[in-house]
N, C-alpha and C positions, 0 to 999 in steps of 0.2 A: 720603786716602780718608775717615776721621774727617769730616774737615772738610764734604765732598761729603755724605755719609749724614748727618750732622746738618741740614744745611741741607734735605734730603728730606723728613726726617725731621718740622723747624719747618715744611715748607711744608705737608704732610700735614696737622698739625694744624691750621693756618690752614683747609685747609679742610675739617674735620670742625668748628673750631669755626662757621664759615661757613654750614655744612650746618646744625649745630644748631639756631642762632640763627632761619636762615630757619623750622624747623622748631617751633621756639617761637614766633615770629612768625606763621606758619601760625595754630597753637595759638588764641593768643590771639586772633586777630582771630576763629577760630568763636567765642570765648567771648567777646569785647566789642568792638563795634564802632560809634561815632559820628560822625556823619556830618547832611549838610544835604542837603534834596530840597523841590524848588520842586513844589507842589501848586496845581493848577488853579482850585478851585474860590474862595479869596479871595486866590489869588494873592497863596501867601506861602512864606518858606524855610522848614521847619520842621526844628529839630532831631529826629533820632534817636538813640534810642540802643538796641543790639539786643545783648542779653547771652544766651547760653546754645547749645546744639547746635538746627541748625536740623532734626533731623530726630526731634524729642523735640514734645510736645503744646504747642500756643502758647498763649501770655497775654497779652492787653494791657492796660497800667495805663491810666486815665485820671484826669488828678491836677482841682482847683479850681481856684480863684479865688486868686490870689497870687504873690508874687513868687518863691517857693521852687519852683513848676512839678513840674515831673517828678520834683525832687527826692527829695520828699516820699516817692516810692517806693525809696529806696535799699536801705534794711533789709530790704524783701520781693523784692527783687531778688537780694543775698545770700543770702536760706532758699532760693529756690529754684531759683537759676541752675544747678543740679546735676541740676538734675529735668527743668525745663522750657526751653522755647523763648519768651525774655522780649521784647517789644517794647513800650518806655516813649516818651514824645515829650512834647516842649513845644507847648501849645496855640498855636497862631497867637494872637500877640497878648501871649504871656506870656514868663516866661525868656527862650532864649537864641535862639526863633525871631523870625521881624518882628515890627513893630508897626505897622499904619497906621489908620487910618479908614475900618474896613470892616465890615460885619453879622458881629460872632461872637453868633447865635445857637444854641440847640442843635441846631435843624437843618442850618444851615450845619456849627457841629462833626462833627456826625455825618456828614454827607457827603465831610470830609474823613477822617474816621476810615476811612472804607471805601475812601477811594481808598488809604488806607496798608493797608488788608486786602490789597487787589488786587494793590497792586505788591509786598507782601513776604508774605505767605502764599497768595500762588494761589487766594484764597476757599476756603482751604482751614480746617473748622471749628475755633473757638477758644470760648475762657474771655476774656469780657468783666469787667474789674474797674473802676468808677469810684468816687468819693468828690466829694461835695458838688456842686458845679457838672458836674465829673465821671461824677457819679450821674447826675443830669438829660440828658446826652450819652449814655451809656449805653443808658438810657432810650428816647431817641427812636431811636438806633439802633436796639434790639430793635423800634421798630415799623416800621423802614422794611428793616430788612435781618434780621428775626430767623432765618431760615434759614440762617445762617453761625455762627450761637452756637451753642456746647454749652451752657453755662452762664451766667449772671449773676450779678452777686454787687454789691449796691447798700450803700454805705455813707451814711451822712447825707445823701442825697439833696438839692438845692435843687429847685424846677421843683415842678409837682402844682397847691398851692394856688393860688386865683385872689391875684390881687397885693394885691386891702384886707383878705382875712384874715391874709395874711403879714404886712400892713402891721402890721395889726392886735396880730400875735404879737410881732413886736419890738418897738413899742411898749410892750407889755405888760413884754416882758423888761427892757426900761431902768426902766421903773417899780421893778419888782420889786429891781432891783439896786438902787436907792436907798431903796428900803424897807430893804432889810436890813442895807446900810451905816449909815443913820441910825435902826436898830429905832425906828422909829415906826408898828406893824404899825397903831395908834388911827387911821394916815389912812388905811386902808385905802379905803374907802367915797371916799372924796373923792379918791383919788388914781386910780381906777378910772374916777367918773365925769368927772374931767381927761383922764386920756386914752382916753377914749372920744370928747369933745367935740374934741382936738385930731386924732384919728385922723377924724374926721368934714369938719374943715377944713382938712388936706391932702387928702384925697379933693376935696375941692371945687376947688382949687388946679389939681391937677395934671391934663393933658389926661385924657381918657375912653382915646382910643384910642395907648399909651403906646408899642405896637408899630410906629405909625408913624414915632414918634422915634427906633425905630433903623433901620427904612430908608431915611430920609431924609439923605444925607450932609451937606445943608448944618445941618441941627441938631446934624448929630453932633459937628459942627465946632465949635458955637458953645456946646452944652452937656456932649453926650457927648465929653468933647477926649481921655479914656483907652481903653485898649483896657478895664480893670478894671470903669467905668460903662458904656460900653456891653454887655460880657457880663452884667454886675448886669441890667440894664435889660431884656437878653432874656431873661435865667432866668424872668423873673416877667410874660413877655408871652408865652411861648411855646404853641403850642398842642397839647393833652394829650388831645383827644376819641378818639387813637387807643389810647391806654394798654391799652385793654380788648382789644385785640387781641392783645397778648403772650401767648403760651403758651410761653415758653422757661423752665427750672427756672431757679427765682431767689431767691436770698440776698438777704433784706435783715438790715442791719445799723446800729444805733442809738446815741448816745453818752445816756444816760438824762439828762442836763443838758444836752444840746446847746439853746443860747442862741441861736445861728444859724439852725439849719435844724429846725421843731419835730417834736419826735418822733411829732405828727399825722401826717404824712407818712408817717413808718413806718407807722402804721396802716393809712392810705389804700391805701397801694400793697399791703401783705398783702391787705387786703379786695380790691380792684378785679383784682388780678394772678390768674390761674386756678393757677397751680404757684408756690406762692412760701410762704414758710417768716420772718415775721420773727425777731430775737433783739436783746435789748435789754442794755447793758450799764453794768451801775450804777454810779454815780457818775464817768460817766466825761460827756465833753462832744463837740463837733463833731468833733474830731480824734482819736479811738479808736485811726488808726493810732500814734499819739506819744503818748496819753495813756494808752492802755491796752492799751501794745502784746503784752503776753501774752496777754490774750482776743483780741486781732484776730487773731493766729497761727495761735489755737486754732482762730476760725470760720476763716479763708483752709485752713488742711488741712483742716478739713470739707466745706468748700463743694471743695473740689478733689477729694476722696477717697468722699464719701458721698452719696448720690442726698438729693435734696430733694425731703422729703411736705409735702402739704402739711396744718396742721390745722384741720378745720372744726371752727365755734366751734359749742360745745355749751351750752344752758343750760338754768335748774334749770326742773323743768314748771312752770308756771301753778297757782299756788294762790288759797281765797281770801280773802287775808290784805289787810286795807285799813288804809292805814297813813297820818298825818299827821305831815312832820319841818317844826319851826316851828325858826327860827333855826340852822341845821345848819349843818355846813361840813366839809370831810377828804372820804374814800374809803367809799362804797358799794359794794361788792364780791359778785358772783354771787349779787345780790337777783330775788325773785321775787313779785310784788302782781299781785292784782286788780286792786286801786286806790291810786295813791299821789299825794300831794297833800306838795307842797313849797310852805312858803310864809317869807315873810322868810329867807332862806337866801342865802349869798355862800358863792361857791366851792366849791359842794358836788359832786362828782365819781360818778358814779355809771358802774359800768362791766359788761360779762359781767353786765348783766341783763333780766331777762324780764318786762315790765309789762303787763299789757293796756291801762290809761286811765292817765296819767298827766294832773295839774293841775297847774302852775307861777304862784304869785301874788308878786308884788315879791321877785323872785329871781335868784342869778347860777348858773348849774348848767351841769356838762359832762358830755355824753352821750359814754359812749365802746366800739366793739364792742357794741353791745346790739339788744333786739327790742321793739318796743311796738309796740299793738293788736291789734283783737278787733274787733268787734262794731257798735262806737259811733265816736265820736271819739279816735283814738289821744292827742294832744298840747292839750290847751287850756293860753293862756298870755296870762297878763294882767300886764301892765309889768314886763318879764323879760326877761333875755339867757338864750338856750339855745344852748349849742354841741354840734352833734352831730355826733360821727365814727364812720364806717366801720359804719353802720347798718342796719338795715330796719325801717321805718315802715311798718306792712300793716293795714287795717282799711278800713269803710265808708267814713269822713270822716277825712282824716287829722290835719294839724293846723291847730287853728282858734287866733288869734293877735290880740290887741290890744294896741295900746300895747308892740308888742317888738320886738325884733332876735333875727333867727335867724342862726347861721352852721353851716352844712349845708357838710361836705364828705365825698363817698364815700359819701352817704347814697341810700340806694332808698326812694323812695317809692312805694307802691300801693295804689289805692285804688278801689273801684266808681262813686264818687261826683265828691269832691274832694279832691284834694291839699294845696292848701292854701288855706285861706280867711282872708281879712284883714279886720276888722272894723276902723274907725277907720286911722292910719297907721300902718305899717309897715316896718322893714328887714331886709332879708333879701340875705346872701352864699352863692352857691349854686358851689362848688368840685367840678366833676364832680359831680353829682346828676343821677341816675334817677329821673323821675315817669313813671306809667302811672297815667292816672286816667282820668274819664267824658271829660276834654274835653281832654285831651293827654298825648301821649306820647312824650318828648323830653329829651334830654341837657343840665343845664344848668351855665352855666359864665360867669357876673355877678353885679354886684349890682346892686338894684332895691329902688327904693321902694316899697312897695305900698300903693294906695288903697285907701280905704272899700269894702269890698261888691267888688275883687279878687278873681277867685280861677286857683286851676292844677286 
């Protein structure tokens, strides 16, 4: 009898442990579960991976450009898989989904992003989170489907600038990093106007219309041979005219050195975006989630827990103080002139201020968040680089321009008259810019040479 009752007894436990195990297995698979799903739109497998109780607030991560993919989100996976409803994936093209020769642009991205809304949240509304290439799918998302987001939450964005000012900034950034490795700050001037002439002759090089290069499959074949260059290729051809239409509450987020994706952008997308809140974070660079991962925490529970205000820029009144900087350089900060006149000046930075006329004569100067004009002509600029973001230019005549290169992004121009007038030759990069002036009224988004006696 012994004998009988023990063996009941082991059989019993077999299956309570049987029972359990399956019950753990239950368990875990609500809590994490990976898995492959063939997606229609470029017709590819893409990894998922879906961590946390499905019936808690969703999240989807959207990772960049790189071979680490979805990874990259594992840490913020762990803080929150308690709270929320996590869905991470590898972008077609990256990690451990396919890889072929196919258009990953950010609208292609983003169209698959939605069919994975469809098939695992019901279009049911979520927390949208991208980072870098990421950011930019994000992005386009909220302008095609933003009635499904709660929130957004944008970290070092790529996408936005037209592609010769990006061009433009990396360039710069390789400059700079060899400045500082070799402290020879003395070739500053020379090293500027190098690559200015070399960023001038890759523009010439490379086709005009660079978005064709990635529709085209037999090019993609013979140039674009990675899924890596082809995504690169459409980050910086993709088209942003809808941006302004976002009204969904939005986090941006910055790494205050980001060498990659320039912190212009932050700016850009604060100004242009109607609910959007940036936050910059100091000394930190492109990857904020790994390099500064206590602040990224910080903003991920805000942006999850705290409504996002948004703050209009406020500046100091109009006084009438007329000022002349010869030879300047560093941070101008919430300055307010009449009249101010820059002249012999490199790298001089002027930001959160309120000018009525500004002059610019043989100068390199960055306009950044600010207001100029009045009355007269807001901007005259004679053999000068002016770079201006996330602006408003408002006056009679706006800016009159000889002998310079303008790069305008985010910037609003208006004017009764003229926008802008070109005296002699002219170049000018226009990254989502708003003119309303006597003779047009129109979104612009290239670059152009401007002739003699041109004008907008």
């Amino acid at each position: 009898m012994k004998i009988v009752y023990m063996q009941r007894e082991i059989l019993l436990l077999n299956y309570k442990i049987k029972y359990v195990f399956i019950l753990l297995l239950c368990f875990s698979t609500l809590l994490a579960e990976e898995f492959y799903i063939q997606e229609p739109i470029l017709n590819s497998q893409v990894y998922i991976n879906i961590v946390g109780d499905e019936e808690k607030e969703p999240i989807i991560f959207v990772h960049g450009l790189g071979d680490e993919a979805s990874t990259i989100w594992q840490e913020s996976i762990e803080k929150l898989k308690n709270e929320y409803y996590i869905i991470t994936f590898d972008l077609p093209g990256f990690g451990k989904s396919s890889k072929e020769n196919v258009e990953y642009t950010p609208e292609k991205y983003a169209q698959v992003l939605d069919f994975l809304v469809s098939k695992f949240l019901n279009n049911r509304e979520f927390y949208l989170v991208g980072h870098s290439m990421g950011g930019a799918i994000s992005l386009k998302y909220a302008t095609m489907y933003q009635d499904k987001i709660k929130k957004l939450f944008i970290i070092d964005s790529a996408g936005v600038l037209h592609k010769d000012a990006y061009g433009e900034f990396m360039l710069k950034a390789q400059i700079n990093k060899i400045v500082d490795e070799n402290n020879k700050s003395g070739l500053n001037s020379q090293i500027s106007q190098f690559a200015s002439n070399i960023t001038s002759s890759i523009t010439t090089i490379l086709p005009k219309d660079l978005s064709g290069m990635v529709r085209d499959e037999t090019i993609r074949k013979k140039i674009l041979n990675t899924p890596n260059s082809i995504a690169a290729l459409g980050l910086i051809t993709e088209n942003w005219f809808d941006i302004y239409k976002i009204k969904t509450p939005t986090m941006i987020l910055w790494g205050e050195n980001d060498n990659i994706t320039p912190l212009r952008t932050g700016y850009i997308l604060n100004y242009l975006l109607e609910n959007s809140k940036l936050y910059i974070i100091k000394n930190s660079g492109h990857v904020p989630i790994i390099e500064s991962k206590d602040e990224y925490f910080n903003y991920l529970n805000i942006f999850l827990t705290q409504d996002i205000v948004k703050e209009e820029t406020t500046f100091k009144p109009m006084n009438n103080i007329n000022r002349e900087l010869n030879n300047n350089k560093g941070l101008l900060k919430n300055c307010s002139y009449k009249y101010l006149k820059i002249v012999n000046s490199n790298n001089l930075y002027l930001q959160n201020c309120n000018i009525e006329k500004l002059v610019v004569e043989n100068s390199n100067i960055y306009i950044i968040d600010s207001q100029i004009g009045g009355n007269d002509t807001a901007i005259t600029s004679y053999n000068s680089q002016i770079n201006i973001t996330s602006s408003i230019i408002k006056s009679d005549n706006g800016i009159r321009i000889s002998a310079s290169k303008l790069d305008l992004a985010g910037v609003k121009i208006e004017s009764k008259n003229r926008a802008i007038i070109s005296e002699s030759e002219n170049e000018i990069i226009f990254s989502l810019v708003t003119i309303k002036s006597g003779i047009t009224s129109k979104i612009f988004h290239k670059k152009e040479s401007m002739k003699h006696k041109q004008e907008y």
